[in-house]
C-alpha positions in Angstrom: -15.2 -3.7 17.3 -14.1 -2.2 20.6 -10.9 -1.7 21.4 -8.9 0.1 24.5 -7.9 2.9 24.5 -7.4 3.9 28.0 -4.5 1.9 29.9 -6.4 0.3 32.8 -8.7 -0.9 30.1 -6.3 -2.3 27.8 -4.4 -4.1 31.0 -7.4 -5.6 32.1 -8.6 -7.0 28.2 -4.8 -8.1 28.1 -4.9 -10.2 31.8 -8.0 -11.4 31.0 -8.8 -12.0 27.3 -5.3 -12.5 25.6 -2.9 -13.7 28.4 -4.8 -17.2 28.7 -4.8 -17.6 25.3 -0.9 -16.5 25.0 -0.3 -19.8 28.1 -2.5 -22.1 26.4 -0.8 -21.9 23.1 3.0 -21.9 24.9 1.8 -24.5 26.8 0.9 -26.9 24.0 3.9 -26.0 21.8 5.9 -26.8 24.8 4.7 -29.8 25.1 5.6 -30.3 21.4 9.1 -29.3 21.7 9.4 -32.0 24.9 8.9 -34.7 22.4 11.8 -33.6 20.0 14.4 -36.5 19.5 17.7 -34.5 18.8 18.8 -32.9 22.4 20.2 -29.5 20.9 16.9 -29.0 19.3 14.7 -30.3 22.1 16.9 -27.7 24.2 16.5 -24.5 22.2 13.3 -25.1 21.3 12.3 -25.5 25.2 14.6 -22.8 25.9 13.0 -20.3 23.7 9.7 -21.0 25.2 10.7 -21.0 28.7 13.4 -17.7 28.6 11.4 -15.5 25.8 7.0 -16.0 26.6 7.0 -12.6 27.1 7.5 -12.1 23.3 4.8 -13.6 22.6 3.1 -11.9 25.8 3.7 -8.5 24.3 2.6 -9.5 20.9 -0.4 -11.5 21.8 -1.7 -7.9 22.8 -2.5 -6.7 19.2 -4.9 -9.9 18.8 -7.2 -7.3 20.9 -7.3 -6.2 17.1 -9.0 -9.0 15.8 -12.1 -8.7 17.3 -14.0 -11.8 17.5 -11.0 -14.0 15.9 -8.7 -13.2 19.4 -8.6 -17.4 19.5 -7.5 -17.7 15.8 -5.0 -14.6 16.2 -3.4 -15.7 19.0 -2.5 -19.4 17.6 -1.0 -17.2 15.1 1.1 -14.8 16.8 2.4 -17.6 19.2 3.3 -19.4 16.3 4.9 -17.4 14.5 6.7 -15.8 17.2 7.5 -19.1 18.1 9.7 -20.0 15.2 11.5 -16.1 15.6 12.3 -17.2 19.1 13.2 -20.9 18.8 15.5 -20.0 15.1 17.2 -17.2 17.1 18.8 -19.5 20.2 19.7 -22.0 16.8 21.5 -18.9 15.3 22.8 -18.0 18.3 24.4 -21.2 19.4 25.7 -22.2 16.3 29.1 -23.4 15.8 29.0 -23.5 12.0 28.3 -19.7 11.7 27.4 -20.4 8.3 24.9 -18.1 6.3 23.7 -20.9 4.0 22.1 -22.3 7.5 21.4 -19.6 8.6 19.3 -18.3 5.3 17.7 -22.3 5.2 16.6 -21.9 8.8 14.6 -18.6 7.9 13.1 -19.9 5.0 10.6 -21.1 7.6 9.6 -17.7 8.2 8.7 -16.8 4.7 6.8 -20.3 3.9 4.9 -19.6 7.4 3.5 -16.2 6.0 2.9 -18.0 2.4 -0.5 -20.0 2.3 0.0 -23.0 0.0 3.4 -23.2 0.3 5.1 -26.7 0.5 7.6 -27.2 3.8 11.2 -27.6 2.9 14.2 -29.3 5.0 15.0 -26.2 7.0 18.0 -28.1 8.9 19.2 -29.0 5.5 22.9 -27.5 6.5 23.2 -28.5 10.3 24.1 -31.9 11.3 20.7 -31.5 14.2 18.4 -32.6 11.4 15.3 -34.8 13.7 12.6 -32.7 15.3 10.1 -34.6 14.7 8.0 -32.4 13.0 8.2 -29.9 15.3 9.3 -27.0 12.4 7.4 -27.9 10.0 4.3 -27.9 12.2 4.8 -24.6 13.4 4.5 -23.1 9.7 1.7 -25.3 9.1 -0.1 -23.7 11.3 0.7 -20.0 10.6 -0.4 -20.9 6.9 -3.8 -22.7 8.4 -4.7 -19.4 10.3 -4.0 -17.1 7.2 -5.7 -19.2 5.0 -9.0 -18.8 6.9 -8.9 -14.7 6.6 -10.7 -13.2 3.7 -8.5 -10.7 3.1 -5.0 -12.1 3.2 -4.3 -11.6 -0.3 -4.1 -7.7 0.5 -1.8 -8.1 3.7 0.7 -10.5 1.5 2.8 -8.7 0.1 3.2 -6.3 3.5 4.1 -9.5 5.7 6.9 -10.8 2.6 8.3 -7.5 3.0 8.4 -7.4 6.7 9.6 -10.6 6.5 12.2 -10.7 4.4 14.0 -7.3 6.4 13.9 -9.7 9.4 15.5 -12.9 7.9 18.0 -10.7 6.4 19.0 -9.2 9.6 19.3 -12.9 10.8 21.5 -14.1 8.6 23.8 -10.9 8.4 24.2 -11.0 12.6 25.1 -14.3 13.0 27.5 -15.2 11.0 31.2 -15.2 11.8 32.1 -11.9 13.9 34.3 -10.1 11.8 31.7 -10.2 9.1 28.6 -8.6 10.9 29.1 -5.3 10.9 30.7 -5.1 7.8 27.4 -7.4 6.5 25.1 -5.3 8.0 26.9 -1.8 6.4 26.3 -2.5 3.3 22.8 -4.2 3.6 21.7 -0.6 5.0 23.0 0.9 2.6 20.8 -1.1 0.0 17.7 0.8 1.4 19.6 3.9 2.9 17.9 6.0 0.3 14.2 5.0 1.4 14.4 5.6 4.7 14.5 8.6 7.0 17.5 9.8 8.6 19.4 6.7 10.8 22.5 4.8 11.6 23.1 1.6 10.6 22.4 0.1 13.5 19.1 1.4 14.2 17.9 0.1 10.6 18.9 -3.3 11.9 16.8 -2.9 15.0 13.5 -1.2 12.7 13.7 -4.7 10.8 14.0 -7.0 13.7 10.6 -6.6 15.3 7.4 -8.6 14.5 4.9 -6.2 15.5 4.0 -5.2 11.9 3.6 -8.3 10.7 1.0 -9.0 14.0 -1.1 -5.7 13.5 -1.4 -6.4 9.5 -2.9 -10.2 10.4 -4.8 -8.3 13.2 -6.8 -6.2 11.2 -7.2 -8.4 8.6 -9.9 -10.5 10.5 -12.0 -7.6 10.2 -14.6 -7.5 7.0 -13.9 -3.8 5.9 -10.4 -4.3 5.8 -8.7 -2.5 2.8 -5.3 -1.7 0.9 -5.1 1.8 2.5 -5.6 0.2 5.2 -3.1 -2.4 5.2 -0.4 0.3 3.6 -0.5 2.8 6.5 -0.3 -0.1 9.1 3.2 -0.8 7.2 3.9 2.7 7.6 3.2 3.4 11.0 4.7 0.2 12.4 7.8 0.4 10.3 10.5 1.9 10.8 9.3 3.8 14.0 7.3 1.6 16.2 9.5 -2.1 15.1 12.8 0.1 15.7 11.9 1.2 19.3 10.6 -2.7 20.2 14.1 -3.9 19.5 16.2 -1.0 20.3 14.4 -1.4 23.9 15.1 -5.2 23.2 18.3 -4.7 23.3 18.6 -2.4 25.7 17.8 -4.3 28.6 20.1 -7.1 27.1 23.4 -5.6 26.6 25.6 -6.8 29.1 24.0 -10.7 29.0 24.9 -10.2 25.1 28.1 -9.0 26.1 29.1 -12.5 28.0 27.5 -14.4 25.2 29.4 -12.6 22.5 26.2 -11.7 20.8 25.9 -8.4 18.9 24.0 -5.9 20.5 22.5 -2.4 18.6 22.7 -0.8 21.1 26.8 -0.7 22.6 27.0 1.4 19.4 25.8 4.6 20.7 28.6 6.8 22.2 27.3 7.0 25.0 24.1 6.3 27.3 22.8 9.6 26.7 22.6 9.8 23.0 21.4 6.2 23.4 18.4 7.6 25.4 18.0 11.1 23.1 17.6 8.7 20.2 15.2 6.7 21.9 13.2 10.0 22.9 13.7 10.2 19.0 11.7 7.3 18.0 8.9 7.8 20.3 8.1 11.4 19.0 8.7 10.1 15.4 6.4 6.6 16.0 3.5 9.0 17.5 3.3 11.2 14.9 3.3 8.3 12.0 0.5 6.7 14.1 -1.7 10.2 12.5 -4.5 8.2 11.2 -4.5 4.8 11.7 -7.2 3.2 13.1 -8.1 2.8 17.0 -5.0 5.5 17.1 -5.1 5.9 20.8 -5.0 2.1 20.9 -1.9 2.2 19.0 -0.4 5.1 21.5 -0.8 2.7 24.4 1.0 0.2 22.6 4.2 2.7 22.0 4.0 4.2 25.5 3.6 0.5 26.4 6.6 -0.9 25.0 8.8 1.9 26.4 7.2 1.3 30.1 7.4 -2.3 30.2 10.9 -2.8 29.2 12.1 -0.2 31.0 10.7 -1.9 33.9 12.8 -5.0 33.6 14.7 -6.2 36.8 17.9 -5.7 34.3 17.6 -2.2 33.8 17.2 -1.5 37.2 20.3 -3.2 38.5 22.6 -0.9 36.7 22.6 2.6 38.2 23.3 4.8 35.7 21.1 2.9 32.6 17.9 3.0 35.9 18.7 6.4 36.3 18.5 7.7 32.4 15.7 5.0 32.1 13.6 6.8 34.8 14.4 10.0 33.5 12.8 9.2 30.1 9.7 7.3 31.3 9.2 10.6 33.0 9.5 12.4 29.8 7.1 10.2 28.3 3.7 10.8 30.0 1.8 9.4 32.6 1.1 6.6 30.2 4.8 5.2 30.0 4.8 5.4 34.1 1.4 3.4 34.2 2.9 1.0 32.2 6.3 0.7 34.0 5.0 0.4 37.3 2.8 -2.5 36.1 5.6 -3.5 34.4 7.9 -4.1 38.1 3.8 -5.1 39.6 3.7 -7.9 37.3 7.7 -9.1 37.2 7.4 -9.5 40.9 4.2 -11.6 41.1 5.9 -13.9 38.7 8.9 -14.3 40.3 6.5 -15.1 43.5 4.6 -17.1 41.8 7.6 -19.3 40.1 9.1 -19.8 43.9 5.8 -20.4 45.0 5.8 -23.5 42.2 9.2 -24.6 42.6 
C-alpha cells in the first residue's frame, strides 16, 4: 500500500481520490435528511451537513489508509461522522437539557461501531420522535461497512473505548449549565490517574475527536493487520493527536460559542499565550507518540495538517491578537504546518468563490 508522505502528495491524493468520495456520500445523506418529516430534525440534520462537511473533509483523509477499500472507508467515516455532527446541533439546541436524552441519542454511536446490534428508539426522551429512518439508517450502515472487514474483531474493543470517552463528554456538556463543569470535574478525575499530566479541560477535548476511531477502521482493511497494531494506533491517536483536533476545534469557535452559550475548552486557559504554549505542548507530545506507527511520516502530515488548516480559518484571522499568536506558532511548527495553512486560506477562498459563483 502507498501512502503520502510528502505534503504536495498527500494534497493531491486528498483533492483527487478522497474529496469526491467525501461529496458523494454528503450529498446522498443530504438528500436523506431533506425527506425527514419532523422540521427540528429535518433542520439539524441539514444543518450539520451543510455548516460541518469539513469534518468529514478532514476525516475522510485517513481513508488514504485503507488502500484499496477508500470507497468502503469513506461510506464509513461520513457516516459515522455524520451522526457526531447531526447528535451534536440536537444536543446543542435542546431545550430539555436532559442527560437521559442526551445518553439515548448517543447510544447510536455505540450500536454504529457494534456489528449485529439491534437499533433502538434513540429519540425515546424528546418529543421530535419521526425521522423517518434517517438515524437508524445511518448506524446501519456503519455496522454494514465493519461487518465486511476481516479483522474487526481486533479493532472492537479500541473503537467502544474511544467511543464511550466521546458520548460521555456529550452528555456531561450539555446538560444544564451549572452542572458541566462540575460533571465534567469529576468524570476526569475517574481517569486522572491513567493519563499524563493535563487539566480538565483538555481531557475533555483528547475524548472529543473521531480521529482514532477513523485510523483503527483504516487499517483494518489491510490483511496483515494485528493487535499491536491496532494498540499503538489507540496510543498514538489518544490522548495527543484527538486533544489537539478539538482543542484547535474549539479554538477557532470561541467567540460563535460564546453568543450561543455553548461551552468552549478553550476560554479556560488564562490567557492566549498559555493557550498557544499548551498547544506547542501537544504537538511535541503527538510527534513523539507517533515513534513507530506505521506510514509515520504519513501520520506527521496529518498533525502538522490539523494545526495548518484550522489555523487558517477566516475566524482566526479576524481577531488580531488570536492571528497574531496563531502565525507565530505555525511558524514554530515547520514548513509543513505553513504548507498546510496557506492551502488552508487557498482552498477557503475558492469555496467561498465558488458558493457565490452558485448562488
Amino acid at each position: 500500500m502507498t501512502v503520502p508522505e510528502h505534503p504536495f502528495n498527500l494534497m493531491a491524493k486528498v483533492y483527487r481520490e478522497i474529496f469526491p468520495l467525501v461529496h458523494q456520500e454528503l450529498n446522498m445523506w443530504r438528500e436523506k435528511s431533506d425527506s425527514i418529516k419532523n422540521t427540528e430534525l429535518r433542520q439539524q440534520a441539514a444543518a450539520s451537513i451543510r455548516d460541518k462537511s469539513f469534518h468529514c473533509e478532514g476525516g475522510g483523509i485517513l481513508a488514504l489508509l485503507s488502500g484499496e477499500q477508500k470507497q468502503k472507508c469513506v461510506q464509513f467515516i461520513i457516516a459515522y461522522q455524520t451522526i457526531s455532527d447531526y447528535l451534536d446541533n440536537l444536543c446543542d439546541r435542546s431545550t430539555s437539557l436532559d442527560p437521559e436524552d442526551f445518553r439515548m441519542l448517543h447510544l447510536s454511536m455505540r450500536d454504529a461501531l457494534t456489528v449485529g446490534a439491534e437499533v433502538r428508539p434513540y429519540y425515546q426522551y424528546r418529543d421530535e420522535q419521526d425521522d423517518g429512518g434517517y438515524l437508524h439508517e445511518l448506524v446501519r450502515t456503519c455496522q454494514r461497512v465493519l461487518g465486511s472487514i476481516e479483522h474487526y474483531g481486533i479493532i472492537k474493543p479500541y473503537l467502544l473505548e474511544l467511543c464511550d470517552y466521546y458520548c460521555d463528554l456529550q452528555v456531561h456538556k450539555h446538560v444544564v449549565e451549572h452542572e458541566r463543569v462540575p460533571r465534567l470535574k469529576g468524570w476526569f478525575e475517574q481517569y486522572r490517574s491513567q493519563l499524563p499530566e493535563m487539566e480538565w479541560f483538555e481531557f475533555s477535548a483528547c475524548a472529543g475527536s473521531t480521529l482514532g476511531i477513523f485510523c483503527l477502521v483504516a487499517y483494518s482493511f489491510q490483511s496483515d493487520f494485528n493487535e499491536h497494531t491496532a494498540e499503538k494506533i489507540r496510543s498514538s491517536y489518544f490522548p495527543y493527536i484527538q486533544g489537539l483536533h478539538i482543542l484547535l476545534d474549539y479554538l477557532i469557535d470561541q467567540e460563535e460559542d460564546l453568543l450561543e452559550g455553548d461551552l468552549n475548552f478553550c476560554t479556560y486557559y488564562q490567557s492566549h499565550e498559555e493557550m498557544m504554549q499548551r498547544l506547542q505542548h501537544f504537538i511535541e507530545k503527538a510527534d513523539e507518540h507517533l515513534q513507530g506507527i506505521p506510514h509515520e511520516n504519513f501520520h506527521r502530515l496529518i498533525n502538522r495538517g490539523l494545526l495548518g488548516v484550522y489555523l487558517s480559518d477566516d475566524k482566526v484571522a479576524g481577531q488580531k491578537e488570536m492571528g497574531r499568536l496563531a502565525r507565530k506558532l505555525i511558524r514554530a511548527s515547520g514548513k509543513t504546518s505553513f504548507f498546510f495553512y496557506i492551502n488552508g486560506r487557498a482552498y477557503r477562498k475558492f469555496q467561498k468563490m465558488a458558493w457565490t459563483k452558485s448562488s
